[in-house]
N, C-alpha and C positions, 0 to 999 in steps of 0.2 A: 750275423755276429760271428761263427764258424771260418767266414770266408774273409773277415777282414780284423779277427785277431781282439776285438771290441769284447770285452763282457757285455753279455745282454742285460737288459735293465730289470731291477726288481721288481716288484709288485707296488702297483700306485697306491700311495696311500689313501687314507677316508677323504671326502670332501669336506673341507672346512664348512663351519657351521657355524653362523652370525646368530650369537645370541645377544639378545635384549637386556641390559645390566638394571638391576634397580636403582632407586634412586641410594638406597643405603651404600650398595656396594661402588657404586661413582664416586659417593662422597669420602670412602676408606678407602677407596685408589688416588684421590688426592691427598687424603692425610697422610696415607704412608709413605709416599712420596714426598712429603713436606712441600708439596706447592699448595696448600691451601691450611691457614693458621687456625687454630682451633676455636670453634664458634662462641659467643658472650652465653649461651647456653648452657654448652657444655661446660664451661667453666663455674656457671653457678651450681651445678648438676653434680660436680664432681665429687670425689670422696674428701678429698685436701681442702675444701670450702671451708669456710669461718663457720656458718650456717647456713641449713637448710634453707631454700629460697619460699618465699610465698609466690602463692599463686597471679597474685597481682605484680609480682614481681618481675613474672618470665611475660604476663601478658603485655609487660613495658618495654620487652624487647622487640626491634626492628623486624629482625627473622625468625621469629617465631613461625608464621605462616609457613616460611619456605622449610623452614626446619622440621616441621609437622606433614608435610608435602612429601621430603625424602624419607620419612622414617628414620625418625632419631631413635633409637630404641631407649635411650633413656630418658628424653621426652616423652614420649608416648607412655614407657611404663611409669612414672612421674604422674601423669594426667589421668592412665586410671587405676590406680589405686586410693582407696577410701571413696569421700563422695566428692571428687574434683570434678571429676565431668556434671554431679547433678551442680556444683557452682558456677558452672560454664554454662549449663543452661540456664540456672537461678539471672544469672547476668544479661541472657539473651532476651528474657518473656518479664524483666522488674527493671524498669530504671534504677541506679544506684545512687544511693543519698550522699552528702557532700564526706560523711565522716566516713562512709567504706570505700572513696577515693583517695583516702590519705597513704601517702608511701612514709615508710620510714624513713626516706631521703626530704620530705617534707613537716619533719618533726620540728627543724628551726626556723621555721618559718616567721613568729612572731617574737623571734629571738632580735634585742637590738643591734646587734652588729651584721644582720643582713639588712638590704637596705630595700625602699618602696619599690623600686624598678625590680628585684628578685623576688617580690613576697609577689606582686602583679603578676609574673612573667609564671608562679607554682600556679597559682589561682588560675592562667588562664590554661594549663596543663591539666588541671582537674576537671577543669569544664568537656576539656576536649576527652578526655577518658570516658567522659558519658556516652560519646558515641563512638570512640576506636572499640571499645571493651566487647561491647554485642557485637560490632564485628569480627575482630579475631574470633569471637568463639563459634559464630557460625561457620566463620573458612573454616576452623581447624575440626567439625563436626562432617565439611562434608569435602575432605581432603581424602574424600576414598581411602582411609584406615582400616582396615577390619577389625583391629582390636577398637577401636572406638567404635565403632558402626555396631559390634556383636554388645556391647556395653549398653546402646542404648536400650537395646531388650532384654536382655539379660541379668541388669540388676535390679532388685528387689529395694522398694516395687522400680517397676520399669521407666524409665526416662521419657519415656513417648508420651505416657500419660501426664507427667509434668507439663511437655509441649500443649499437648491438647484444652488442660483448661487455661489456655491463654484465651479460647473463645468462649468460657465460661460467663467474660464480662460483658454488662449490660450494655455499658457506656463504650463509646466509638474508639474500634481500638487507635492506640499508638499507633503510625504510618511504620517507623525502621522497626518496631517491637511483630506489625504485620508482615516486614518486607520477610524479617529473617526468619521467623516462623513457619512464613508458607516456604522457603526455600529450603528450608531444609526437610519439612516433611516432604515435598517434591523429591528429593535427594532421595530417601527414603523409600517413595512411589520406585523408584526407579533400579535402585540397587536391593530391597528388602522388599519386595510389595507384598509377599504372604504378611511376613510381621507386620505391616504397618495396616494391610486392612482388617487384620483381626482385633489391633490394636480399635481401629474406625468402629467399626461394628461392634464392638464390647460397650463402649460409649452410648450411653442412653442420650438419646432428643441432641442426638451431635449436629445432625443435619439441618434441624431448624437454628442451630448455635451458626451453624455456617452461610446461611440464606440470612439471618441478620446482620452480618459483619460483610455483606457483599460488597456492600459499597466499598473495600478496602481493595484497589484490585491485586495487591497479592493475594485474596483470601480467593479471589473468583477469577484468577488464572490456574489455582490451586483447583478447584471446584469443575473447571472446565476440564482440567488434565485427566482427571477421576470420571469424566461424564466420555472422553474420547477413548473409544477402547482400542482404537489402533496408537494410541501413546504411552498404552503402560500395559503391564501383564497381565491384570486384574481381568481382564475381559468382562464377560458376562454376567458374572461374579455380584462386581461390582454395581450394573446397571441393576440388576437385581434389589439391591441392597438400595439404590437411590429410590429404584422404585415403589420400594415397600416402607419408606421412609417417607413418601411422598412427597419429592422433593417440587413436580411441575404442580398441585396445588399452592406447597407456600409460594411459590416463586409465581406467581397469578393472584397471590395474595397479596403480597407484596406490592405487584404491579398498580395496585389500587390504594398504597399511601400515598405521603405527602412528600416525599423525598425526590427530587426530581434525577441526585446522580445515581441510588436507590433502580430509579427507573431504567435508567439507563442500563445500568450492571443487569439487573434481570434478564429485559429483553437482550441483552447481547446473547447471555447462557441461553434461554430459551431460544438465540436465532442459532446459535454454534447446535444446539441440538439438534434441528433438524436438518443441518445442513451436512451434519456427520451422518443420520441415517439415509440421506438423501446418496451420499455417497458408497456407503457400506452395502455390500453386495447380500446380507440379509438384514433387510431394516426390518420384516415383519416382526423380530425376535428381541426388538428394543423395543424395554419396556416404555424406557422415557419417552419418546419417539409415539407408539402409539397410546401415551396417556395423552401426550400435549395435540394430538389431533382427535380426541376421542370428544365423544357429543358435550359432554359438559364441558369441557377444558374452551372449546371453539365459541359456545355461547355461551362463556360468560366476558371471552374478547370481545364477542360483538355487541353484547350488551356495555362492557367496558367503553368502544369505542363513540358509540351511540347515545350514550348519558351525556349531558350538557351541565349536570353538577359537577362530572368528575374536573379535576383537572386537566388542562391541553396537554401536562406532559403525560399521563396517563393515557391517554386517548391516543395520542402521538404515537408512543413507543407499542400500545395493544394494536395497533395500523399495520407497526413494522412486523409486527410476530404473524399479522395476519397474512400480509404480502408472501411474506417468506415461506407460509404452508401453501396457501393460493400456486406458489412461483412451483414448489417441488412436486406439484401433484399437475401442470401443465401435460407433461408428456405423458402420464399414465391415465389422463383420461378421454375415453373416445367419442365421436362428433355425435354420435346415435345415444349416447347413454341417457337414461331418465335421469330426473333430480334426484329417486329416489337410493339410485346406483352412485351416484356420487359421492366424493370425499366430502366431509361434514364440514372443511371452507368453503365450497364451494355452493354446498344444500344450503347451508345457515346463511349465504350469502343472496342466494334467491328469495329465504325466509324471509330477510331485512330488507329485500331491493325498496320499498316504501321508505325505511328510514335511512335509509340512504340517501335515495333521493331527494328527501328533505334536508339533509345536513348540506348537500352541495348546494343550497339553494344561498343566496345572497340574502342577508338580513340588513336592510338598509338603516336603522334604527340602533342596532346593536353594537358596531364595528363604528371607531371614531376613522373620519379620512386621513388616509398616506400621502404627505406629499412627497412626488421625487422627480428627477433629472424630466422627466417628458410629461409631466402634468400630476395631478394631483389621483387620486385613485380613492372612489369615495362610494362602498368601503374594499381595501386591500382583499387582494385574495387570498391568502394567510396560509402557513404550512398543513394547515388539519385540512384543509379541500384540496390541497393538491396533493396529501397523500391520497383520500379518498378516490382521487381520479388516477393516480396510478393504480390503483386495488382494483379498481372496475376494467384501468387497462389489460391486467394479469389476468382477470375473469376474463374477457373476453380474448384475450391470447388461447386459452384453451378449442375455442372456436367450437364449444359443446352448440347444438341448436335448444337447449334447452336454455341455457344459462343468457344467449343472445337472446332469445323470445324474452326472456323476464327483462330484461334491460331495455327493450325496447317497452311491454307492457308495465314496467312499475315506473315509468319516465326518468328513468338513468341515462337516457342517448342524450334524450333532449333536454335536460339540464350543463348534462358536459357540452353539448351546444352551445346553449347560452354561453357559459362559462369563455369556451370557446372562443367569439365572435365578441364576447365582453371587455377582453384583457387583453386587447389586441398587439400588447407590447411583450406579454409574459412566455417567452420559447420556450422553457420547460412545461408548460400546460399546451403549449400547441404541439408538441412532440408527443404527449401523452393521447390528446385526443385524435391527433391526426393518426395515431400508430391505432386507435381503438377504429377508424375507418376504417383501412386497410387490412384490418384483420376481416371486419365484415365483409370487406369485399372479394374476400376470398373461402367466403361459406356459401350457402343456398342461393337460386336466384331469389327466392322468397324473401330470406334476409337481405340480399342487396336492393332489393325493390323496396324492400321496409324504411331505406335511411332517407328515398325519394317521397313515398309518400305520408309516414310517421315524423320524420325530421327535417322534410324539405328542403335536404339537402344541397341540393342544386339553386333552389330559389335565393338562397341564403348566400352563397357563394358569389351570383351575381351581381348581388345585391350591393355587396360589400367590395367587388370589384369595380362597380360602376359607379361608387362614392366619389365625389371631388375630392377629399382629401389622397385617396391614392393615386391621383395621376401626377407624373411628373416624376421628379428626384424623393420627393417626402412623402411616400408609402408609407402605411403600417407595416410594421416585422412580422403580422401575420401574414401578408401578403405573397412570399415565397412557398407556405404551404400549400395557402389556396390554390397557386399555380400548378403546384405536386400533385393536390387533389383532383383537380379537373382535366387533368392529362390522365390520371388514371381512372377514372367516369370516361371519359373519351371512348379511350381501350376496353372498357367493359358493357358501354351502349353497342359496341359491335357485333359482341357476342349473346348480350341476354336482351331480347326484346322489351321487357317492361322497363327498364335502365333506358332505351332508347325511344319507348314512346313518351315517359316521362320528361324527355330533355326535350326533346320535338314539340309539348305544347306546352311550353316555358316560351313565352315573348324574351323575357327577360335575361333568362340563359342564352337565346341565340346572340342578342343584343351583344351581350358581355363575350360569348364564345369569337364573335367574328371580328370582334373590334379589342379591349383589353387584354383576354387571353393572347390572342392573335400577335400580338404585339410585345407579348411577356416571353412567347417560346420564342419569336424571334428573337429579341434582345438575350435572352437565353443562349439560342444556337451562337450568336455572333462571340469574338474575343472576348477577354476580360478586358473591363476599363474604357467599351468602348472601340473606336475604330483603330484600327491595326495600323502603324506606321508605314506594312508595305502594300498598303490599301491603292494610293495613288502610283504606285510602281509599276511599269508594265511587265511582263516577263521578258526575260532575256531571246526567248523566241520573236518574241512581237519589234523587237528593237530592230532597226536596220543600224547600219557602220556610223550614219552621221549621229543617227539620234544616239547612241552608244555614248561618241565621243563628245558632243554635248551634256549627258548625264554624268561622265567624267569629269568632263569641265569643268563645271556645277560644282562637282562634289570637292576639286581640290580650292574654288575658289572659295567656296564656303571654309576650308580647314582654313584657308590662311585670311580670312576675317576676324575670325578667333582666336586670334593671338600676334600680337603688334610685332611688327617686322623687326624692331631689335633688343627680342628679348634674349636674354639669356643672363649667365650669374656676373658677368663683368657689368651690369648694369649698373648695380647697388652700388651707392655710394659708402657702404661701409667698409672703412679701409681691415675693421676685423678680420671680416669675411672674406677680404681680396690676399690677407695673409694667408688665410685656412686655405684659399685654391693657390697661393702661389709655386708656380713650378719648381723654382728652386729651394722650396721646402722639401719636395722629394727628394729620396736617393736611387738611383735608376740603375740595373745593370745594363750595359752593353759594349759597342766595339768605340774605342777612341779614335776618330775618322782625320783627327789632327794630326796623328801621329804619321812620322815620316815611311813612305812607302808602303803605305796600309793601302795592302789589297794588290800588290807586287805580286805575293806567289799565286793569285790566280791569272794573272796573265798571261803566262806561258801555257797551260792549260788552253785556255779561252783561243791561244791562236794556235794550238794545236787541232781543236775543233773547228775553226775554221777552216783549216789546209783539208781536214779529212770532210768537210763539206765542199768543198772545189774541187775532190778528185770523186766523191763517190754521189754528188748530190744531196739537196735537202734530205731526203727520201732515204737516205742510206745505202743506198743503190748504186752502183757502178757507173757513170756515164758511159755511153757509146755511140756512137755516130749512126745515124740511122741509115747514110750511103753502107758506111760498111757492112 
């Protein structure tokens, strides 16, 4: 700066700093700037008004919502002062009768110089107020205000408690009167959840008020929210509070009425429960969690499931709660453990293998016949048995040797056998039991030897291979498993001797192994659909030049067999079509070759490049004389 006479530069100023405007301050940088006109709000809000607005007044307005969204401050102070906001809830948890929908704009209503088309068009304005009203006031409750939000607890008595005996009722709530309820105490879970669980827990027999109104599912997305403690703050807290409420008995209570969507809500909350602890890095410390697997909780599902008075949906849905404890106790329990070391799904589940085994059994007598698309099915195998065989799939997924010995001694293999080899169309039961195979086959040799000589495995498998119905194109759909099966017996006669002395004195297995089998891996190994189109192809190695040019030949005489020698679009006799292609429909650019001496100045050129081709050669080269 010294050397070139320049002042040196000051000191840089601060860095600029991007703040976040609110919505108030946005909305007063358009007003003052007059690009945005003053709201139908504000103007009934104003001091210059005729009168003061009612409250049904402003809830008639379009932007309300968004007006409550930016912080209107005269809105907001408007809505709470006195008891506006407990009317905004009174309108959320009460349908409103016809006379507290009247506006004072609908006073001349049955005046005679309005006419039928206008008194129609109020009438059908009042109808629809019944449901715009509850909503406005839940947006405008959970429009993230603080001044409303600190209101709801705050005033004497409190507003939450208002909220709450909306579940006081006997009778099935109202659907929008459930939706807006649970959402906004949800709002509440999430922005206030000290106030809102003290508010919970002050509430005497709240939680059985909430296990009866399940079936509403805003009340039991509400209920599931409060049960997951990585969704809200409450943590521990809260599990505490359900568990000493006892919430997984009603909800097992429940499970045994009559209400079948009832059922359904239940079991979902009771499968989200364990599926949260299953995931939560200390489940030992839920309480919910270990009430609902605890010894009575377990056996009174399987007594549930097991009763033949109960209802199928009861049965059904106590299946799904059992699977799903069955399913999360898989990896935590090891091959060696007793019964007595086991999770109580899995102990109670050996306790019952007898009655179990009974329920998969086929009641020929009781179940009227299914007819369907591939024959009649008499009687159907029905959803309660093939949950049942998934539940013994998930037992035996643990691959315990205790739990496998009971399956095989309480006859649960060989029923799902039967079942098996019975329903020979049904893939979801062959996916089940072939997966309960495979798990055995990969425990003891003991237990693998047990499915040869307890369930005659093999003998069965032949059996059913060497049917006349299965040869040809019109197999049974079980017939791909079996093929899966016996390729994997194969592989396993290799290694365990009794697996191999068992298949060795089967007539009937080698029968079906060398002939059926044999013929299903081949058709297996080969293409799909069949033989490959470059089946009859030599390779290009094996071709000599003639046969080449023969297979060429071939190939272009065949292209033009295929299509008659004068096709193309001048064919068609439609003179339409002959306009669409006619050339001189187009406009073309290029050189006009008519014009006089077109193409003149490349000619001197052109024989300039000649001349210097006769002195120096194509080549560009010089000629010379090779004497010289």
């Amino acid at each position: 700066s010294r050397l070139s006479g320049v002042p040196a530069p000051g000191p840089l100023p601060p860095p600029c700093r991007l703040q976040r405007l609110s919505p108030a301050t946005t909305m007063s940088f358009w007003q003052t700037y007059g690009l945005n006109t003053e709201s139908e709000i504000d103007k009934l809000l104003s001091p210059d008004a005729e009168s003061p607005p009612t409250l049904l007044q402003l809830l008639e307005e379009e932007d309300i919502i968004q007006e409550t969204k930016s912080q209107n401050s005269k809105l907001i102070t408007f809505l709470c002062e006195g008891d506006r906001l407990r009317e905004l809830i009174e309108y959320m948890v009460r349908p409103l009768s016809d006379d507290e929908l009247v506006l004072p704009s609908d006073e001349d209503e049955d005046a005679d110089e309005v006419g039928p088309q206008i008194v129609a068009s109020r009438k059908r304005k009042r109808s629809q107020r019944k449901f715009r009203y509850p909503f406005v006031c839940c947006q405008i409750f959970v429009s993230d205000v603080s001044a409303i939000t600190d209101q709801i607890f705050e005033s004497e008595p409190p507003l939450v408690e208002k909220l709450l005996t909306v579940f006081d009722a006997e009778d099935t709530l109202h659907p929008l009167v459930a939706s807006y309820v649970s959402r906004l105490l949800s709002y509440l879970l999430s922005s206030r959840p000290s106030g809102l669980f003290d508010a919970l827990r002050a509430r005497d027999g709240l939680i059985a008020k909430l296990v009866r109104h399940l079936e509403s599912s805003p009340v039991l997305e509400f209920v599931t929210r409060i049960t997951r403690t990585e969704d809200n703050a409450l943590g521990e807290d809260a599990i505490e509070w359900l568990t000493e409420g006892r919430l997984v008995p009603l909800l097992l209570d429940a499970l045994k009425g009559d209400s079948e969507l009832a059922h359904d809500c239940v079991s979902s909350l009771l499968r989200d429960i364990i599926q949260s602890a299953a995931h939560s890095s200390d489940s030992g410390h839920d309480g919910l969690f270990q009430a609902l697997q605890g010894e009575e909780s377990v056996k009174l599902l399987y007594a549930l499931m097991l009763d033949e008075s109960a209802c199928s949906s009861s049965r059904q849905h106590a299946i799904s709660v059992l699977q799903q404890l069955v399913s999360s106790a898989i990896t935590a329990v090891q091959r060696s453990a007793e019964v007595a070391e086991l999770p109580q799904a899995l102990s109670q589940f050996v306790a019952n293998r007898q009655g179990i085994a009974a329920m998969l059994k086929v009641a020929e007598d009781k179940e009227a016949p299914l007819e369907t698309t591939f024959g009649t099915l008499s009687p159907p195998l029905g959803l309660l048995r093939m949950q049942v065989v998934e539940l013994v799939r998930l037992a035996v997924d643990t691959k315990n040797d205790a739990v496998i010995t009971n399956v095989f001694d309480g006859g649960v293999f060989n029923v799902c056998l039967d079942l098996f080899f019975r329903y020979v169309w049904n893939n979801v039961l062959h996916q089940s039991v072939a997966s309960i195979i495979m798990s055995i086959l990969e425990c003891t040799s003991e237990q693998k030897a047990r499915l040869f000589t307890d369930g005659r495995l093999h003998e069965r498998i032949a059996e059913e291979g060497l049917h006349e119905e299965n040869k040809g194109t019109g197999r049974h759909g079980i017939m791909g498993y079996l093929t899966r099966l016996s390729v994997a017996i194969e592989a396993e006669a290799v290694n365990v001797s009794e697996v191999q002395k068992a298949l060795g004195a089967s007539e009937r297995w080698g029968a079906y192994a060398t002939t059926d089998l044999e013929e299903s891996k081949k058709r297996e190994r080969g293409p799909e659909g069949g033989q490959s189109s470059n089946d009859d192809l030599s390779s290009d190695e094996d071709l000599d030049d003639d046969d080449e040019e023969e297979s060429v030949r071939a190939l272009v005489q065949n292209f033009h067999l295929d299509f008659p020698e004068d096709f193309g679009i001048i064919d068609f006799d439609d003179h339409e079509t002959d306009e669409i292609f006619d050339a001189s429909m187009y406009v073309t650019a290029g050189f006009n070759t008519d014009e006089p001496n077109f193409g003149k100045e490349f000619e001197s050129e052109s024989d300039e490049e000649e001349e210097e081709d006769d002195e120096y050669g194509s080549d560009g080269y010089e000629e010379y004389d090779e004497d010289e």
